[in-house]
C-alpha angles and dihedrals in degrees: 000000000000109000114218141176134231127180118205123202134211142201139193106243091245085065129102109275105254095032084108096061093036102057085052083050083053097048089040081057095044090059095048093057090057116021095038130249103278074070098057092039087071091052132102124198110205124177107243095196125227143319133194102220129070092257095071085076090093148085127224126205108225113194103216135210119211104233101186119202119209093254148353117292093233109186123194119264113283093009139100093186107133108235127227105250085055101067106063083062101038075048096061083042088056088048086054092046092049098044095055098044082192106055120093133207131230119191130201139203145180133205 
């Protein structure tokens, strides 16, 4: 499995809209700078959203594990209903969730 990163930034709700995924672009940057850019390549910056309390003005670095499903989860046009044919293999994916309590799951997307 590739191991990848992805920093997440947050923001307290008071703060300008985008300052989440800008501060992981700036931590994306930062390891670039030093730890070259074949480091920052593997790195994803995802926008974390907002937080009332003071705490939300941060970044965290996630260490990810590629989970591949057999094949892409295709969904008809204008729905986000999960087919049929998906859930045996988002199944064997929730087994593996379940079965290592500390791994998270990132899930990706495309329009």
């Amino acid at each position: 499995a590739d191991l990848e990163a992805a920093v997440v930034g947050l923001q307290e709700d008071a703060e300008d809209p985008g300052l989440d995924l800008r501060r992981a672009e700036a931590v994306r940057a930062a390891l670039g700078r030093l730890g070259g850019a074949e480091a920052a390549v593997r790195v994803r910056c995802v926008a974390g959203g907002s937080e009332a309390a003071r705490t939300g003005r941060r970044a965290e670095l996630k260490v990810l594990r590629r989970l591949q499903l057999p094949k892409p989860v295709l969904f008809e046009a204008g729905s986000c209903e999960l087919p049929l044919e998906a859930r045996l293999a988002i199944k064997v994916t929730a087994r593996c969730l379940r079965e290592t309590p500390a791994l998270r799951a990132f899930i990706e997307g495309c329009r």
